[in-house]
C-alpha positions as CSV (number, residue, x, y, z in Angstrom):
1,X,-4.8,-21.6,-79.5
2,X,-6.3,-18.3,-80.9
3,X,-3.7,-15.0,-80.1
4,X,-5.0,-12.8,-77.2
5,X,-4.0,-9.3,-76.8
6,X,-2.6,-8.0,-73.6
7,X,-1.9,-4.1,-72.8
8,X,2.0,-3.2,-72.9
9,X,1.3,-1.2,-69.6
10,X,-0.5,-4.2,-67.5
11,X,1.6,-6.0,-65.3
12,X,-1.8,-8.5,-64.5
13,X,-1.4,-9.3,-68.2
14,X,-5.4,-9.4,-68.8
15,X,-6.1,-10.8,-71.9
16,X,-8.7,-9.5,-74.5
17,X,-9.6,-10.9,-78.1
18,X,-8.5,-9.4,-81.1
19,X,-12.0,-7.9,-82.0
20,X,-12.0,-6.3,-78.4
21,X,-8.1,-5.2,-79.0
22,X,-9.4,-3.6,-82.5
23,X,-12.7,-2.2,-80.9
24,X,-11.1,-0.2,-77.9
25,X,-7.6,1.2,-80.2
26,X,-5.7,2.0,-76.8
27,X,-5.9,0.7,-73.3
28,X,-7.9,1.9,-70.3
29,X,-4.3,2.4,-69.1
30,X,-2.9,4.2,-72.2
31,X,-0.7,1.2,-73.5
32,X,-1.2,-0.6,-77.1
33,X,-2.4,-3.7,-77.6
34,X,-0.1,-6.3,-78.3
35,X,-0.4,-10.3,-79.1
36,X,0.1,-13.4,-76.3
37,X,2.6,-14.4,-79.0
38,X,3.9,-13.8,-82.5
39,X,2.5,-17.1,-84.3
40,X,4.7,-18.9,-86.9
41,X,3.5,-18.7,-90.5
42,X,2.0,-22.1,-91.0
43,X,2.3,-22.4,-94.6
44,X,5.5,-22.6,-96.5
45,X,7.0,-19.6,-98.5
46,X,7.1,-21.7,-101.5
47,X,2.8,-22.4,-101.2
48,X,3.3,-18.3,-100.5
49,X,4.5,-17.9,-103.6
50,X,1.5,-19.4,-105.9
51,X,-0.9,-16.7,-104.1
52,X,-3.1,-13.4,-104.9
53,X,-2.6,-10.8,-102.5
54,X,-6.3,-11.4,-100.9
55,X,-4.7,-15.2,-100.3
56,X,-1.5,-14.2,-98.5
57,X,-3.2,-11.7,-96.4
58,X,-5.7,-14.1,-95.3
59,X,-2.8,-16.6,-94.3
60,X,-1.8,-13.9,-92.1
61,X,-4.6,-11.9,-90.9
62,X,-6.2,-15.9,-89.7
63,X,-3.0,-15.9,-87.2
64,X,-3.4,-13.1,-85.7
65,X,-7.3,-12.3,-85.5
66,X,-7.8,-15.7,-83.8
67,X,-11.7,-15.0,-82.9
68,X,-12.9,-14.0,-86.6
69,X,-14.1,-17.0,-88.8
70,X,-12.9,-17.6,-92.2
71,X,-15.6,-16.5,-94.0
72,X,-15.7,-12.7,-91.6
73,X,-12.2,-13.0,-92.8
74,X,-12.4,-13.5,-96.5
75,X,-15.0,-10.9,-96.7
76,X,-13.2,-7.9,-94.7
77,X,-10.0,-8.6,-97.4
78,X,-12.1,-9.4,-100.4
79,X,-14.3,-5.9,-99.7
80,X,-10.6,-4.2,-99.0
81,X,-8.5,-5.4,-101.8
82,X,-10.9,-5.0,-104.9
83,X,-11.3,-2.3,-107.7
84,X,-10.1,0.7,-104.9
85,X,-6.4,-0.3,-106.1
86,X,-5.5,0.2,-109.4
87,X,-3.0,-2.8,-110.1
88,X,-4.3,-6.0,-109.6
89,X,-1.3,-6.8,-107.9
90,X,-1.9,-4.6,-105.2
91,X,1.5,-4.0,-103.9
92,X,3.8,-4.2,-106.6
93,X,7.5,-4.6,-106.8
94,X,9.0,-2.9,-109.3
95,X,13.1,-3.2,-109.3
96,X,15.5,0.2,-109.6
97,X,18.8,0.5,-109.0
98,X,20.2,-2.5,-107.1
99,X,16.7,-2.7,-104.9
100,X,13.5,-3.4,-105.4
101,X,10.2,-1.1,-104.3
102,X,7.5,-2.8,-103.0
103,X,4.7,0.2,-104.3
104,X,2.1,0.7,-101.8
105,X,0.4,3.6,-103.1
106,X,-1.9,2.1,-105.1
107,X,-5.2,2.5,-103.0
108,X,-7.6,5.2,-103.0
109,X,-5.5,7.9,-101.7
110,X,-2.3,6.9,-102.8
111,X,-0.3,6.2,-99.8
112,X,0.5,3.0,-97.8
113,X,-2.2,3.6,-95.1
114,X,-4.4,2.4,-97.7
115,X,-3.2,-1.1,-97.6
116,X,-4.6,-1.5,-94.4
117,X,-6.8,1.1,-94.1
118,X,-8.7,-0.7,-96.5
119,X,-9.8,-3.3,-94.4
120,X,-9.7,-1.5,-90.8
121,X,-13.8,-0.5,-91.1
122,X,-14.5,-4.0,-92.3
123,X,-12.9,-5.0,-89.6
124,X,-14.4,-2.7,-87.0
125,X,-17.4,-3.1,-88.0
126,X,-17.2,-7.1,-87.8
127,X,-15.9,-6.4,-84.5
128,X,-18.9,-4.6,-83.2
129,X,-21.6,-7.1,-84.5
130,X,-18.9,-9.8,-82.8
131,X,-19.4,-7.4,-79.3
132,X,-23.4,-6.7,-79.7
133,X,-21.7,-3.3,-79.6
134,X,-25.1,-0.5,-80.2
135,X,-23.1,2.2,-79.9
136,X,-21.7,4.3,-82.9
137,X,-18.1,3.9,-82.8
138,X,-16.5,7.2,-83.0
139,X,-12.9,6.7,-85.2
140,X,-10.8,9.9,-83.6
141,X,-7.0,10.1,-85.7
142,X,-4.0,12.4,-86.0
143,X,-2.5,12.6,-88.8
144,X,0.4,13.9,-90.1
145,X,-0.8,13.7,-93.6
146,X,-1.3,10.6,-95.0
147,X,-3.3,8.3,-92.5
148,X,-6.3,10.9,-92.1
149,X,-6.9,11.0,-95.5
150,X,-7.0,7.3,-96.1
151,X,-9.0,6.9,-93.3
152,X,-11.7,9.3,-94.2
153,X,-12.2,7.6,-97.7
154,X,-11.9,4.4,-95.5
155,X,-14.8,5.1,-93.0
156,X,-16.9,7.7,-94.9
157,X,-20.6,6.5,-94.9
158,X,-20.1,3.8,-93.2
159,X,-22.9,3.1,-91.6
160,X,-22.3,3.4,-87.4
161,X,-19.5,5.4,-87.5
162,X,-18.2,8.5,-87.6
163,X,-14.5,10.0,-88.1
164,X,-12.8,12.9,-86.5
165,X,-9.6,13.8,-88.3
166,X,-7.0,16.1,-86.6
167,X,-4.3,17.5,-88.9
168,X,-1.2,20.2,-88.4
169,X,-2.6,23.4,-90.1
170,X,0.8,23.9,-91.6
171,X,2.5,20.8,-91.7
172,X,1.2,18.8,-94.6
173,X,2.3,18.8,-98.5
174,X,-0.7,20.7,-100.5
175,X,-1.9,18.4,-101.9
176,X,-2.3,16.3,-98.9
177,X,-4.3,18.9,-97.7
178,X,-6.4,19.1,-100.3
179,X,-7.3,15.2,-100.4
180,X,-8.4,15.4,-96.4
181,X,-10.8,18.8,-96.9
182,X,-12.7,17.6,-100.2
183,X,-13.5,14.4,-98.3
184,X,-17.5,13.8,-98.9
185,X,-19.4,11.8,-96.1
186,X,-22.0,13.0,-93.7
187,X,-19.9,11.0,-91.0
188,X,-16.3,12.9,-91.7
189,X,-15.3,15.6,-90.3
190,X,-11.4,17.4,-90.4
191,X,-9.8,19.9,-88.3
192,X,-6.6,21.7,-88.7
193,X,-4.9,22.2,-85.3
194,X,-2.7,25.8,-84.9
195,X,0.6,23.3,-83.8
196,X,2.6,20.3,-84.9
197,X,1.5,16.3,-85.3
198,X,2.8,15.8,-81.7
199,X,0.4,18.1,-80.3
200,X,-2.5,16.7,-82.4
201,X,-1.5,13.2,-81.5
202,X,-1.2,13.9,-77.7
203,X,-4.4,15.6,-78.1
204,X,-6.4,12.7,-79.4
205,X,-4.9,10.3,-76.8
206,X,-6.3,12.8,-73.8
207,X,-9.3,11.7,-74.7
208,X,-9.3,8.6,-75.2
209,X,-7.8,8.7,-71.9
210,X,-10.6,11.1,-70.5
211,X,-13.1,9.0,-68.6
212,X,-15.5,11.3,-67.9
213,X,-15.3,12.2,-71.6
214,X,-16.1,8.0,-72.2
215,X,-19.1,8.3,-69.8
216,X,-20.0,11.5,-71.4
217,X,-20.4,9.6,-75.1
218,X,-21.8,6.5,-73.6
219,X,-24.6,8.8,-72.5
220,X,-24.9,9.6,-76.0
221,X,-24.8,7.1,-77.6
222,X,-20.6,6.9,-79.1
223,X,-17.7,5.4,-77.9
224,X,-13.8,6.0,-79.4
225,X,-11.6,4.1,-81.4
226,X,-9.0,5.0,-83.1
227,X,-7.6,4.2,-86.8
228,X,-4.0,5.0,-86.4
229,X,-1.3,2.4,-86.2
230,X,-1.7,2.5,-82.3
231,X,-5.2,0.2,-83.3
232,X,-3.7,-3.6,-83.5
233,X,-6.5,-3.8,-86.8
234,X,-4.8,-1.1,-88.3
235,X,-1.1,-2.8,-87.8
236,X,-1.8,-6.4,-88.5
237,X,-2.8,-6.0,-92.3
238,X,0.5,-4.4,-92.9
239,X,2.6,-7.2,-92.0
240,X,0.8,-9.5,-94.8
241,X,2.4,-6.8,-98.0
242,X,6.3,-7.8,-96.1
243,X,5.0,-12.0,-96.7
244,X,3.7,-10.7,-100.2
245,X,7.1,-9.3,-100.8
246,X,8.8,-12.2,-99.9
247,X,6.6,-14.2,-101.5
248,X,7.0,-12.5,-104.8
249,X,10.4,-12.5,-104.5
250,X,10.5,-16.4,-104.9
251,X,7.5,-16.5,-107.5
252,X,9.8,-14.0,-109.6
253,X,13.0,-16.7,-109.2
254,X,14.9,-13.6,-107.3
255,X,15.5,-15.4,-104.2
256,X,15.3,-18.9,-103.0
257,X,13.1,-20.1,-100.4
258,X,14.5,-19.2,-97.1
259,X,17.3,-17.0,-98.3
260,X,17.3,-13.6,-96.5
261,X,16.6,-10.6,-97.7
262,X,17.1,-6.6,-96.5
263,X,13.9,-4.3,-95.6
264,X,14.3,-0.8,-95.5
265,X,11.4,1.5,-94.6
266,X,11.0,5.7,-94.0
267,X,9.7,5.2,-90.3
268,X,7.7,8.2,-88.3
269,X,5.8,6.9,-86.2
270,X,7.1,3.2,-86.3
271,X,4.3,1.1,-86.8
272,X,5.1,0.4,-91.1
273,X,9.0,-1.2,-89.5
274,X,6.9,-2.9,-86.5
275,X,4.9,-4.8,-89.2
276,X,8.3,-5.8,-91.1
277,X,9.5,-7.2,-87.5
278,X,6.6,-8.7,-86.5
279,X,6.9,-10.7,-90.2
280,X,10.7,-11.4,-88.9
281,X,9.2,-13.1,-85.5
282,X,7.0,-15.0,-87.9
283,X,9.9,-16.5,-89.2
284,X,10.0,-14.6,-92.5
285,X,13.2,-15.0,-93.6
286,X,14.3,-10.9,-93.1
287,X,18.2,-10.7,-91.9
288,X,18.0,-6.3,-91.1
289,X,15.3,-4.1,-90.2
290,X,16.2,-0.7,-91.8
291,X,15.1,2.5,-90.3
292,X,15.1,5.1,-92.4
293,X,14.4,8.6,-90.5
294,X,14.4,12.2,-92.2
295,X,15.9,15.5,-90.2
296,X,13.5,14.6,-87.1
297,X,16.3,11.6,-86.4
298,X,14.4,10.6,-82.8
299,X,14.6,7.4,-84.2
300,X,18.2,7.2,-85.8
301,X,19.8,8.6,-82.3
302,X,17.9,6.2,-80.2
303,X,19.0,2.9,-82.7
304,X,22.8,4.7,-82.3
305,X,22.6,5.7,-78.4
306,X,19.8,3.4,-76.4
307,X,18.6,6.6,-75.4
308,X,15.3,8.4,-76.7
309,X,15.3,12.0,-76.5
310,X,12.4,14.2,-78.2
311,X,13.6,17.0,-76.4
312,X,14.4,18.4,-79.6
313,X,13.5,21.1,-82.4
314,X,10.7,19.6,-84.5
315,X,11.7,20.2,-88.2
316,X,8.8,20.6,-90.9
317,X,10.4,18.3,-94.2
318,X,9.1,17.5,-97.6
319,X,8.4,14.0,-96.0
320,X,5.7,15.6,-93.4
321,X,4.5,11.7,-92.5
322,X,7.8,11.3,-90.9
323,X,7.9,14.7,-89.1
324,X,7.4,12.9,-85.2
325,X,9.3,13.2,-82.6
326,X,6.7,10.5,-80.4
327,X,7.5,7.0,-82.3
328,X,3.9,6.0,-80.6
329,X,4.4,2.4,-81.7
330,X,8.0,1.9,-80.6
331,X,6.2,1.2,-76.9
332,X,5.1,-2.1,-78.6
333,X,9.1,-3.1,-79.8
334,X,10.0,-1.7,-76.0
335,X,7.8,-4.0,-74.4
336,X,9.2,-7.0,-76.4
337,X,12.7,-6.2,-75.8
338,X,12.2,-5.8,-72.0
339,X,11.0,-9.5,-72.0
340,X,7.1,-8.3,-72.3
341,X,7.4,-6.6,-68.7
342,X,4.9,-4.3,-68.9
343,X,6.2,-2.7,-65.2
344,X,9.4,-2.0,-67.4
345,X,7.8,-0.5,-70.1
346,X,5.2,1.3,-67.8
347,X,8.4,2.9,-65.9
348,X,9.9,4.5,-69.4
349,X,6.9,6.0,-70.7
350,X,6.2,7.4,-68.0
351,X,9.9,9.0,-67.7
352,X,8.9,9.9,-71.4
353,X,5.9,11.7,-70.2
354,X,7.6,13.8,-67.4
355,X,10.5,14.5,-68.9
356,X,10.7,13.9,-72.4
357,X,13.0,10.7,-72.8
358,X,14.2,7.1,-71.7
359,X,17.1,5.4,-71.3
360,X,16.8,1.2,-72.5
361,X,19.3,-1.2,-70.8
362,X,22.2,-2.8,-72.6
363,X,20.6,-6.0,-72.2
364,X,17.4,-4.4,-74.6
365,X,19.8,-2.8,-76.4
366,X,21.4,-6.5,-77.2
367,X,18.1,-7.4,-78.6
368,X,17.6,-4.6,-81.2
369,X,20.7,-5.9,-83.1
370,X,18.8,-6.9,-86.5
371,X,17.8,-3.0,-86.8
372,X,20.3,-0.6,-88.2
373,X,19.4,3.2,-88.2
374,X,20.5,6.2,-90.5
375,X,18.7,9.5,-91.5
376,X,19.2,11.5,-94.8
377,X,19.4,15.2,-94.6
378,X,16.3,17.2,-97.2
379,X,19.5,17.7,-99.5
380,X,20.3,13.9,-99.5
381,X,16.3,12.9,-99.9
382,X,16.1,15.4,-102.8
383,X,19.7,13.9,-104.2
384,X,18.4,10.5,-104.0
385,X,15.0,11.6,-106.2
386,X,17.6,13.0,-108.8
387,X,20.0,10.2,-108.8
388,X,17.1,7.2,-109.0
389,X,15.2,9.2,-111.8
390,X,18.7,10.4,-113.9
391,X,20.0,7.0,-113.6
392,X,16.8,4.4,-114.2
393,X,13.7,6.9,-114.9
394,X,11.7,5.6,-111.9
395,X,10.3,8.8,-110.1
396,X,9.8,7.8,-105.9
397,X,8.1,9.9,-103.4
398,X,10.2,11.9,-100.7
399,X,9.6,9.5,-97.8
400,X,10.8,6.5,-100.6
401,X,14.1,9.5,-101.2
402,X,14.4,9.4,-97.5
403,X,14.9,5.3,-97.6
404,X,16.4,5.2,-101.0
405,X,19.3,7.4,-99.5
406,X,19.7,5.6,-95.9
407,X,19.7,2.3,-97.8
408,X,22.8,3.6,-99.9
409,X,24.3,4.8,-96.7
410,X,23.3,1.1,-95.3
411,X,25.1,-0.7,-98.1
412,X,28.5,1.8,-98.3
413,X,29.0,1.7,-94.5
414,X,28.5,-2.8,-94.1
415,X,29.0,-3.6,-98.1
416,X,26.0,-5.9,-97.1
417,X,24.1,-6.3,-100.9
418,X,21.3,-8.8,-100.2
419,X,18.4,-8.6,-101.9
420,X,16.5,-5.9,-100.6
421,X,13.1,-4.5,-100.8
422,X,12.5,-0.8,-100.0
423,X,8.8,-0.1,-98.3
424,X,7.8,3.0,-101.1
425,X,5.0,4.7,-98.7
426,X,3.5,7.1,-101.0
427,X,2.6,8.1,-104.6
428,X,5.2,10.6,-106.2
429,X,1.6,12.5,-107.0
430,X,1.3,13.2,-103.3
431,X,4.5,15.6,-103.3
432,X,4.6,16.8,-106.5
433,X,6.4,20.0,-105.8
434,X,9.0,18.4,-103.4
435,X,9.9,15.6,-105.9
436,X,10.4,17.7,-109.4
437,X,12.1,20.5,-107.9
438,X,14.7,18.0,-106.7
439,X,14.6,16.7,-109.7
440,X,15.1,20.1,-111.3
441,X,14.8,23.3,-109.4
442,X,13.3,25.4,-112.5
443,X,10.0,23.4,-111.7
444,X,9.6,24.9,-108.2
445,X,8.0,28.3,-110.4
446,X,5.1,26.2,-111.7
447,X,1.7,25.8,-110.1
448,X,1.1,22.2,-108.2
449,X,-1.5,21.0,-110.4
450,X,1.0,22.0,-113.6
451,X,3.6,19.8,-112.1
452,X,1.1,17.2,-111.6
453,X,0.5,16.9,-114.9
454,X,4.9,17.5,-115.6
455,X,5.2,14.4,-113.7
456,X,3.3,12.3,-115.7
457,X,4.9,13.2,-118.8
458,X,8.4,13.0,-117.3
459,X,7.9,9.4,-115.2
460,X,5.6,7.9,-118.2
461,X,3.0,7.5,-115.7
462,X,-1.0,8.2,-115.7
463,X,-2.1,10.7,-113.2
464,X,-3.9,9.0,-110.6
465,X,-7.5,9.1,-110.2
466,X,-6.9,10.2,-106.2
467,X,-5.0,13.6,-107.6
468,X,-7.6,13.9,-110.6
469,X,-10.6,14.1,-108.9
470,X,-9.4,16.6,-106.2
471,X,-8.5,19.0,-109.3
472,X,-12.2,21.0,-109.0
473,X,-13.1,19.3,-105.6
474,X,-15.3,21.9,-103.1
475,X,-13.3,22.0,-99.7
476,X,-16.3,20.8,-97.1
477,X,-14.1,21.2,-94.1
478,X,-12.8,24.9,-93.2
479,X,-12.5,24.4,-89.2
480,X,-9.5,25.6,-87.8
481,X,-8.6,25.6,-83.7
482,X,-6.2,25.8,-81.1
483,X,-5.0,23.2,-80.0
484,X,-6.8,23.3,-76.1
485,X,-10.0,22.9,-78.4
486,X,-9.8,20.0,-79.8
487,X,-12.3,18.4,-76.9
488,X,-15.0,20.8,-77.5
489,X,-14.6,20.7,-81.5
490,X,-15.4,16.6,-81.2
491,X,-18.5,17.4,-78.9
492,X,-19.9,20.2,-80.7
493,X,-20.0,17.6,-84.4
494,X,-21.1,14.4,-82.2
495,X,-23.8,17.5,-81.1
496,X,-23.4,16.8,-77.1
């Protein structure tokens, strides 16, 4: 029985296919697409184990994308996975300090979006040819910093689509920055929004929730989707890099098969600790789901409370991918926990639309016990980058500091010391200026292409081909607006 996808907001439960789910990115009703049922990994950990990357994510990706053949299949993670990453591995675990990293930066732009943002326009575009869709799919993302960029080297110049990429003027690192307004392709185009992510995010789902807006494209020729973590296509290919993990684990002799392990992971937005869970309801063998939150704790007070509040100041960090106060995929975990009743579901998010929070029952509340939540402060992430570096050399990013440090605060509090692996979301590259000033604060002085090339020297690493060739880059995208604009700025580059 292939997995369907139903919308987390419809209480008729209408199923679509997963090339539909992946086509559309939202629901006519707003909700996010989640599967009939979580299928069981059919192949045993120990077979696991003797795979490539491309291998394990094909186990995977077949389980969920029940209408794509084999060979569609094979050919979206073959054309994903290939000379874009610079280990063969892929996602490598390297061990540090009691835990081990599972590296996920080593795509195009150097972030974890790349692992499945990689494969998203293969997928999309299988999708349409699936659909006999004729329309040019129109890929419309927030971003608060690393998603746009890996999306826009994902989708650039390919052919049917174009990207729209919204970003907080002042909210990303420099660097990040830089990587989203060098981006080359006739099909991109990036605009920095005078407010936060929230804004940019609630902006981008107004229209997909615009209908007149839908017509309006139709007319001309576009439709929307979308290539954050709200689109199932986007979320699916992250869960395979937890089975690699695992799988690696056992090929390494670290574990045995079954034993469980810890997974800790710097959450924003929630769709990177949905994967690991969605892996757990697989039936990998994961005991605690760690969420790892920075100074915007939304996520850390609802874990401790039941109650989600972002009624609160919105912080800018040195881990800007975690500066969120709406978790947009923690509607998918809220719908599971309330038994997949969508009416449930429907009722608090639309109590967090009117008034900015939701209480869960104890009964859901019983049902989140594998997750623990903490938060580290910027002094704790930046202590973390010091301590990992003084004590083992190994250089992490600030949203790795941010789990690094919760996972230390994890372990003290429950003396728990299973084998762990910590979800490193971005390059060290990315946040140069964040990372070697905690390291020392003397470097803060220097320019951020000087401590670029300062961090290569001091982690023994080479500076990646992402950060060199953004050195001399032209910036092709200038466009600035408020944040009532965003509408009109997508018309006036469609041209309608």
């Amino acid at each position: 029985m292939a997995v369907n996808y139903v919308s987390t907001r419809d209480v008729n439960k209408a199923e679509i296919t997963a090339s539909q789910a992946i086509l559309k990115g939202l629901a006519d009703d707003g909700g996010l697409f989640v599967p009939t049922e979580v299928p069981k990994l059919d192949v045993p950990v120990e077979k696991l184990a003797e795979m490539t990357y491309q291998e394990v994510a094909y186990e995977v990706l077949k389980l969920f994308l029940g209408d794509f053949t084999e060979e569609e299949l094979k050919h979206c993670i073959n054309s994903a996975y290939d000379s874009k990453f610079d280990t063969e591995e892929i996602a490598p675990l390297v061990y540090a300090d009691g835990a081990y990293y599972l590296e996920l930066f080593h795509g195009a732009t150097i972030a974890f979006k790349d692992m499945a943002l990689s494969i998203l326009p293969h997928l999309m575009i299988t999708s349409a040819r699936k659909n006999n869709i004729k329309n040019d799919i129109v890929i419309l993302t927030a971003t608060s910093g690393d998603t746009g960029k890996a999306a826009l080297a994902g989708f650039a110049d390919v052919e049917g689509t174009r990207i729209v990429v919204f970003y907080p003027k002042n909210g990303v690192s420099a660097i990040q920055e830089r990587q989203m307004v060098t981006q080359k392709g006739d099909n991109t185009h990036v605009v920095g929004i005078k407010g936060n992510f929230d804004q940019a995010q609630t902006g981008v789902k107004q229209m997909f929730n615009d209908k007149a807006l839908a017509a309006e494209l139709d007319a001309a020729g576009f439709q929307f989707s979308s290539a954050n973590s709200i689109n199932i296509g986007r979320l699916v290919p992250q869960i395979a890099y937890y089975v690699y993990a695992y799988s690696k684990l056992i090929a390494e002799e670290k574990i045995a098969a079954g034993e469980t392990i810890n997974v800790v992971v710097p959450t924003g937005n929630f769709g990177n600790i949905l994967a690991a869970y969605y892996a757990k309801n697989m039936g990998l063998p994961i005991a605690k789901l760690i969420c790892a939150s920075n100074e915007n704790k939304v996520l850390y007070d609802f874990f401790t409370t039941g109650e989600y509040d972002k009624n609160r100041e919105f912080i800018l960090t040195n881990s800007p991918s975690m500066d969120i106060l709406i978790s947009s995929n923690l509607e998918r975990l809220i719908y599971h926990i309330a038994g997949d009743d969508a009416a449930k579901n429907s009722e608090l998010m639309e109590s967090l639309k009117t008034t900015g929070k939701y209480e869960i029952t104890e009964d859901m509340k019983a049902k989140l016990d594998s997750f623990y939540g903490n938060y580290a402060s910027e002094q704790e992430t930046g202590d973390a980058i010091k301590s990992l570096y003084e004590k083992t050399g190994y250089i992490i990013d600030t949203h790795t500091g941010v789990a690094s440090y919760v996972y230390n605060k994890y372990k003290n509090e429950t003396g728990d010391d299973k084998t762990t692996v910590i979800a490193s979301t971005a390059s060290p590259f990315k946040f140069t200026r964040a990372v070697m000033g905690a390291i020392d604060p003397a470097y803060e002085k220097e320019e951020d292409f000087v401590l670029v090339d300062k961090l290569s020297d001091l982690g023994k690493v080479a500076v990646p081909n992402a950060i060199e060739e953004i050195r001399s880059a032209e910036v092709r995208h200038d466009t600035v607006v408020e944040v009532e604009d965003m509408c009109a700025e997508v018309k006036r580059f469609l041209g309608i």
